[in-house]
C-alpha positions as CSV (number, residue, x, y, z in Angstrom):
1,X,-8.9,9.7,12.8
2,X,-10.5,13.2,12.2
3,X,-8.5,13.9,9.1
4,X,-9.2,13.8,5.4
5,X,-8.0,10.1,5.0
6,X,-9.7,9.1,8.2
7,X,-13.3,10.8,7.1
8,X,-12.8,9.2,3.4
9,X,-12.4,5.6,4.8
10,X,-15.3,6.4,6.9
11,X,-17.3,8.1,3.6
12,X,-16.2,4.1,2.4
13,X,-17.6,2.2,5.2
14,X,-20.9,3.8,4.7
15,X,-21.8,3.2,1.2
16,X,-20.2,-0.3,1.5
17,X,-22.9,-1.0,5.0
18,X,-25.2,0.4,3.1
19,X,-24.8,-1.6,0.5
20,X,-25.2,0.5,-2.9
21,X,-23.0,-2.1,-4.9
22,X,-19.6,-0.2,-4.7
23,X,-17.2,-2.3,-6.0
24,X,-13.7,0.3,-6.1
25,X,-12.8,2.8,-4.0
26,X,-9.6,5.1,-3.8
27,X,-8.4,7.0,-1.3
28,X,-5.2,9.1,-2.2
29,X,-3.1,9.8,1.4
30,X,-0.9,12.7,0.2
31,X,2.4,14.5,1.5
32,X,4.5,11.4,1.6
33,X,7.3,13.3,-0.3
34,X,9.5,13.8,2.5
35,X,12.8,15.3,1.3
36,X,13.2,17.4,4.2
37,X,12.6,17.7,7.6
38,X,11.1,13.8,8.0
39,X,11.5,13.2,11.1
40,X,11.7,9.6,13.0
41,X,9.2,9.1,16.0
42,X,8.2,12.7,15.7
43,X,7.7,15.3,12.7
44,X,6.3,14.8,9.4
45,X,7.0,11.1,8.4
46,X,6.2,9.8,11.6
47,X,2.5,12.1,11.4
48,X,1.7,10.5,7.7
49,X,2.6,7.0,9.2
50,X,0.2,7.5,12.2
51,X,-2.6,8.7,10.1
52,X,-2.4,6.2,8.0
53,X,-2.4,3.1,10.5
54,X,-4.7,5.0,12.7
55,X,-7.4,5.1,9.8
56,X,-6.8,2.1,8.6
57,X,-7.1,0.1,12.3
58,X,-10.5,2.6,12.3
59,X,-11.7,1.0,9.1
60,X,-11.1,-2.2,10.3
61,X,-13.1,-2.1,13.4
62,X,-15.9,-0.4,11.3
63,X,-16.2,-3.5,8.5
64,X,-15.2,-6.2,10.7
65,X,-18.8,-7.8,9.8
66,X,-17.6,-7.0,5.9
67,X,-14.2,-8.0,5.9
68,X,-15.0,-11.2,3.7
69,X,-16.1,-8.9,1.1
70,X,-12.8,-6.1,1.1
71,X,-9.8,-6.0,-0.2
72,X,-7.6,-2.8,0.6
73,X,-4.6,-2.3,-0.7
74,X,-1.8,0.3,-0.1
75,X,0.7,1.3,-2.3
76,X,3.1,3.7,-3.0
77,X,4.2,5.2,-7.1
78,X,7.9,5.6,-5.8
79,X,9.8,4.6,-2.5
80,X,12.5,6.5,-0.6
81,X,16.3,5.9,-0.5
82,X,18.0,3.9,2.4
83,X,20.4,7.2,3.8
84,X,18.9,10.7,4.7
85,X,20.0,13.1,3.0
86,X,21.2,16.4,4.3
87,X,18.2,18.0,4.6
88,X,17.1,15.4,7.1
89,X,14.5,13.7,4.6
90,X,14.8,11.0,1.7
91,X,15.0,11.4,-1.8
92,X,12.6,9.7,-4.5
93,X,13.7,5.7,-4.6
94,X,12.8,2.0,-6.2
95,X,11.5,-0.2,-3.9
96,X,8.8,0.5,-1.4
97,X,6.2,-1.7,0.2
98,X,2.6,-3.0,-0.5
99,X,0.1,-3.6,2.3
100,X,-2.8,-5.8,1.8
101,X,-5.6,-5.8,4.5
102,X,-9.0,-8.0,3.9
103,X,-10.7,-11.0,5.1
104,X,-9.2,-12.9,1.8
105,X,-5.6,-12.2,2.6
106,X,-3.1,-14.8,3.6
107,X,-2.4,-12.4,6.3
108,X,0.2,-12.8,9.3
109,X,3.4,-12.8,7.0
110,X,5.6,-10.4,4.6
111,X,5.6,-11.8,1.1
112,X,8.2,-11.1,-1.0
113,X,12.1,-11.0,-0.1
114,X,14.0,-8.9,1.6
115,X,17.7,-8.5,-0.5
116,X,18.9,-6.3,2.8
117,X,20.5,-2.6,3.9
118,X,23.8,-3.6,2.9
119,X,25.7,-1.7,0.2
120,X,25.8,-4.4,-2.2
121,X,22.3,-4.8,-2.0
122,X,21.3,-1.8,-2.5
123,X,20.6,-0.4,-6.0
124,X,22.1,2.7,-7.8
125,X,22.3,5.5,-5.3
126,X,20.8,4.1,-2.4
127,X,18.0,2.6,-3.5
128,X,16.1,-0.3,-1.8
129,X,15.6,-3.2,-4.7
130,X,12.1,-3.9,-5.8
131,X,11.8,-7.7,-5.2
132,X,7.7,-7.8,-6.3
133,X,5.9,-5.5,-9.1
134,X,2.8,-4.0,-7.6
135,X,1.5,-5.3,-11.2
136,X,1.8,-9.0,-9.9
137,X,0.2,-7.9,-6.3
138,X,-2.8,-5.4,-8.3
139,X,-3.2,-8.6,-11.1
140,X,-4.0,-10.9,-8.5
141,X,-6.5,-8.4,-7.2
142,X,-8.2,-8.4,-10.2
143,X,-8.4,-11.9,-10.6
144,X,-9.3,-13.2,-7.3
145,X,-11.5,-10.8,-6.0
146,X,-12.7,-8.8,-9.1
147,X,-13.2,-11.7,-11.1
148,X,-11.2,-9.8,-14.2
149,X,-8.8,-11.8,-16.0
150,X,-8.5,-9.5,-18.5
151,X,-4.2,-8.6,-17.4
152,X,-3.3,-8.1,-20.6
153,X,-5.6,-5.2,-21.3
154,X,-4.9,-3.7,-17.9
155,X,-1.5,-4.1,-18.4
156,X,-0.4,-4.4,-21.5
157,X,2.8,-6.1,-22.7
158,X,3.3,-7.3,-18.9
159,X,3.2,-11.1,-17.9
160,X,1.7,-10.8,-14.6
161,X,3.1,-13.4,-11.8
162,X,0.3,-14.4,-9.0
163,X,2.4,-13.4,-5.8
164,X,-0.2,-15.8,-3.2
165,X,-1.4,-13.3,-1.1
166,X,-5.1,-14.2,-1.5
167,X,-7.4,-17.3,-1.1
């Protein structure tokens, strides 16, 4: 897509084709704080959602020859509650979701679990539960594509758990 993400994933695909040892990249995707005014199939949500599937489909098609050698991970620092609120948005939440794109990826399947919508699932004030710590999804990472073992440093004073997601 012609928008900031889209020409920084693009900015990524060239120096990875042309092949200037680039080992990390990151690409922030910003405005995802949607307290108000979110929208569903239209509006500001549903624009941030587009963008980001749109670019990352684009990206895709661009390294399909190089898709052995990526790894591209999505994350968010915070998720949104279950409910709008009444400002038609979501407030700041626990859980969220990770994607993981890459020709390494047991792909095809959601890993993790899903605990459900219902009230006795949910956590505090509406929270979805976190089920997987990004630091067991981002260890793995480092690991089994990086070659970096070295959790502890990266993480200190956290026991990482390999989640599976990558051969």
């Amino acid at each position: 897509p012609n928008s900031a993400f889209g020409l920084a994933l693009q900015q990524v695909s060239m120096l990875i084709k042309a092949d200037v040892g680039l080992e990390v990249a990151a690409i922030d995707l910003g405005g995802w704080d949607t307290h108000f005014a979110q929208g569903s199939t239209e509006g500001q949500m549903a624009n941030l959602i587009r963008d980001l599937g749109d670019g990352l489909a684009a990206f895709h098609a661009a390294m399909r020859d190089h898709m052995d050698r990526l790894t591209v991970v999505t994350m968010s620092e915070f998720g949104r509650r279950a409910s709008e609120n009444g400002s038609l948005g979501t407030d700041h939440g626990h859980g969220s979701m990770m994607m993981v794109l890459g020709g390494n990826v047991l792909g095809g399947r959601v890993h993790g679990e899903w605990p459900g919508l219902g009230s006795a699932q949910l956590v505090g004030p509406g929270d979805l539960a976190v089920t997987t710590d990004y630091r067991d999804v981002l260890s793995e990472v480092l690991v089994k594509r990086l070659n970096n073992p070295a959790l502890a440093d990266i993480f200190p004073n956290y026991q990482a758990r390999m989640v599976d997601i990558l051969r």
